[in-house]
Backbone bond lengths (Angstrom), bond angles and torsions (degrees), N, CA, C in turn:
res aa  C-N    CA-C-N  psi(-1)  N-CA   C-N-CA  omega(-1)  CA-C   N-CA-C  phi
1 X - - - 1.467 - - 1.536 111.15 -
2 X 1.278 124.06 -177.11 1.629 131.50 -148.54 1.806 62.65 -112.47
3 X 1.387 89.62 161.77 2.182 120.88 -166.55 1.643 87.73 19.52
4 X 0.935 141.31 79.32 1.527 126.11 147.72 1.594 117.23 -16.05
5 X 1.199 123.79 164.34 1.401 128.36 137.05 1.521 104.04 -130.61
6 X 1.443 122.71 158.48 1.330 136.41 -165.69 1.875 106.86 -120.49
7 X 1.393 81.49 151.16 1.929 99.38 -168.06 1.558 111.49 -144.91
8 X 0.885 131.43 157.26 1.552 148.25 154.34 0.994 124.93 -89.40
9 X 1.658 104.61 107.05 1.659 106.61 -169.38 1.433 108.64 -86.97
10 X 0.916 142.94 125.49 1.503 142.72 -158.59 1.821 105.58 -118.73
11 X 1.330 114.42 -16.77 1.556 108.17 158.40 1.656 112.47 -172.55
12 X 1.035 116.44 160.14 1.933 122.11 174.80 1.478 97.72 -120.38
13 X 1.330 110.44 134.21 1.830 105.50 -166.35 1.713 82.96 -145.92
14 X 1.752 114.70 127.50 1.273 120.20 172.62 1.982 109.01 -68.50
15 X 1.126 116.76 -23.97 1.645 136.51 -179.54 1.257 101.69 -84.45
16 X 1.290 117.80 116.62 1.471 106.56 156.58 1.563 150.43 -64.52
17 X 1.564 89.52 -6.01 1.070 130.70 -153.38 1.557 98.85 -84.12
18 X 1.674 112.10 -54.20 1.431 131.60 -173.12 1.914 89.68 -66.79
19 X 1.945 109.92 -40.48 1.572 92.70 -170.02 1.732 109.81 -68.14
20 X 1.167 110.76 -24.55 1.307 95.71 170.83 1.354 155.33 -56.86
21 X 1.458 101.69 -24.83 1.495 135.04 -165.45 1.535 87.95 -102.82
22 X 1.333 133.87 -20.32 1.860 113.02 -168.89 1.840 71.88 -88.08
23 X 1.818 133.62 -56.32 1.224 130.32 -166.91 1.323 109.71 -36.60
24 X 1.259 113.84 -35.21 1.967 100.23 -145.78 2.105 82.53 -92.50
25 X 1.603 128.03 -44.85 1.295 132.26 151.31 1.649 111.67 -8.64
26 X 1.395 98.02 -81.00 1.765 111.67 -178.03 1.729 114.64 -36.03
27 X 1.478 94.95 -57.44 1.367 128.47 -170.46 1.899 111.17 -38.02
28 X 1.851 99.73 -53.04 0.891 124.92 177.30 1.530 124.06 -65.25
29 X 1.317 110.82 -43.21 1.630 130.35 171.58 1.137 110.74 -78.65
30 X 1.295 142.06 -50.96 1.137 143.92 -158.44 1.737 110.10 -128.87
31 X 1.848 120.13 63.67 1.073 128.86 -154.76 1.802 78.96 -91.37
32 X 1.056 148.63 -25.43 1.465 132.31 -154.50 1.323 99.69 -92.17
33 X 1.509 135.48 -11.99 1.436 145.04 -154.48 1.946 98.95 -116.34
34 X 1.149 92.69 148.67 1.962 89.35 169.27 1.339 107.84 -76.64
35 X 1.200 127.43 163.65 1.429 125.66 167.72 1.735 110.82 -147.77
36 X 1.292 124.91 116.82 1.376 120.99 -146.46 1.518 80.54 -121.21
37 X 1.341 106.59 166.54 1.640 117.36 165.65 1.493 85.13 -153.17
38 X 1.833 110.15 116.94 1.010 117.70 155.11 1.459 133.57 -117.88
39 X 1.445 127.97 143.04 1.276 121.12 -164.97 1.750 108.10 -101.72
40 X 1.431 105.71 129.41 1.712 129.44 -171.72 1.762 115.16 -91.32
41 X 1.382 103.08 78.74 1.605 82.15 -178.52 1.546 125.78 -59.45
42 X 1.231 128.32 -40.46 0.892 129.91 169.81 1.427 128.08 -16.07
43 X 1.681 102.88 -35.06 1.442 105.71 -161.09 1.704 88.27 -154.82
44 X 1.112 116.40 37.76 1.707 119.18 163.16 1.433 129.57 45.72
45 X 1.467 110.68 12.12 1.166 119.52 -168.63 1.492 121.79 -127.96
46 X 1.314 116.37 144.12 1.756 111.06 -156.67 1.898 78.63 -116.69
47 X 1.876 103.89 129.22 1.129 130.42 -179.08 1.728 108.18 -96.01
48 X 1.899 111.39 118.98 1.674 82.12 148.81 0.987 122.33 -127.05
49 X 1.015 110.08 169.30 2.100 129.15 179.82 0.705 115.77 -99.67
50 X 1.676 124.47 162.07 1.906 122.43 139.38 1.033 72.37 -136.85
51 X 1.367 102.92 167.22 1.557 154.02 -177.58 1.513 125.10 57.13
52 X 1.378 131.35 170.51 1.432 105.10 178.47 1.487 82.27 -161.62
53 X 1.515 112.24 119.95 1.734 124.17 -166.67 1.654 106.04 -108.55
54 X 0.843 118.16 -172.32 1.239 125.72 165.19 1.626 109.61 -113.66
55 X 1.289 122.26 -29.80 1.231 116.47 -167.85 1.754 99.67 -135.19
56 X 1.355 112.37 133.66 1.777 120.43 175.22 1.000 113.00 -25.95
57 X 1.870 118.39 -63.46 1.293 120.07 174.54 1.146 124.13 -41.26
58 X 1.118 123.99 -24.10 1.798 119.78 -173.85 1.658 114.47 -87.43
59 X 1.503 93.15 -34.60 1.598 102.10 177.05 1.606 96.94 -79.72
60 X 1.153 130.86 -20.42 1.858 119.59 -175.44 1.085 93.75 -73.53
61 X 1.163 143.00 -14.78 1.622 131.98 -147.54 1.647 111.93 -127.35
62 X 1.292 97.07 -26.02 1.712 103.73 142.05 1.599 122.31 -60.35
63 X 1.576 93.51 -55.98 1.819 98.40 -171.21 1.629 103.21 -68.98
64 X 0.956 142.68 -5.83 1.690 152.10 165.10 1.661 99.23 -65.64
65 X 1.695 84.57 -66.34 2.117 90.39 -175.09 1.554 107.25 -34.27
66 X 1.976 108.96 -65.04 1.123 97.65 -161.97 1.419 119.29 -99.13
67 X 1.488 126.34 39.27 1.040 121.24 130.29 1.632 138.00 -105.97
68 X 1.357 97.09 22.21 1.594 111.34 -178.36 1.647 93.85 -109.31
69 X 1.703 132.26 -34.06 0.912 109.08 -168.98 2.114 108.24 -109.63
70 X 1.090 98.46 20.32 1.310 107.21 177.89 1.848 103.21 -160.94
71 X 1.392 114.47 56.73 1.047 107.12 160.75 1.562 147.92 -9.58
72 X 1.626 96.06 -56.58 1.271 101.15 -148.79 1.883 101.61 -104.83
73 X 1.564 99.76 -18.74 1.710 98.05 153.86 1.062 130.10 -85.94
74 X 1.225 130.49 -45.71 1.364 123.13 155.07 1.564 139.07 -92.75
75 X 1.219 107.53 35.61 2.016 101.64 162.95 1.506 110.40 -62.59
76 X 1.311 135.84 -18.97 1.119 128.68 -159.46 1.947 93.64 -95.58
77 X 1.071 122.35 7.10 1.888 113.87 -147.84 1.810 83.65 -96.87
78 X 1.546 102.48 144.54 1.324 99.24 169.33 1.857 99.47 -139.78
79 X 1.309 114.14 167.57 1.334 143.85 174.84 1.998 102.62 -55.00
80 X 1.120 112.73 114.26 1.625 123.10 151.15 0.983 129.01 -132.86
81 X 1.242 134.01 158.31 1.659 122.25 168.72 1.660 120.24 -127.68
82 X 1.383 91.56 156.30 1.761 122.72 -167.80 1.522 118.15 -93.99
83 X 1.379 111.11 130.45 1.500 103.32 148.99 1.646 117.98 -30.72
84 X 1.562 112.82 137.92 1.734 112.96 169.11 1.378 109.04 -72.09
């Protein structure tokens, strides 16, 4: 999209069910950050996020945080970006 903003996708779940339960998780840990779960028809799959930066660097440095302080749920989470 035109000015991006940037996020940390932390999982793609074909169930909405599974996206809900990583959301309401996130929600809980990371109450100061947004955390969106959006669903992609295109490609059948409901996305979630936290955070929403203005600049990469800010979202890299989240996605660092939370894989240094929760290893083992998020090693897989990578950097995308959002409509503002």
């Amino acid at each position: 999209p035109d000015n991006p903003a940037y996020t940390v996708q932390i999982g793609a779940f074909g169930r909405a069910q599974n996206a809900l339960r990583l959301q309401k998780t996130a929600r809980e840990r990371f109450a100061n950050q947004l955390v969106v779960n959006n669903y992609q028809p295109a490609d059948k799959l409901y996305r979630v996020s936290v955070g929403k930066f203005d600049t990469r660097k800010e979202a890299s440095r989240l996605r660092r945080e939370l894989m240094e302080k929760y290893p083992k749920d998020y090693d897989q989470c990578w950097l995308t970006y959002i409509a503002k």
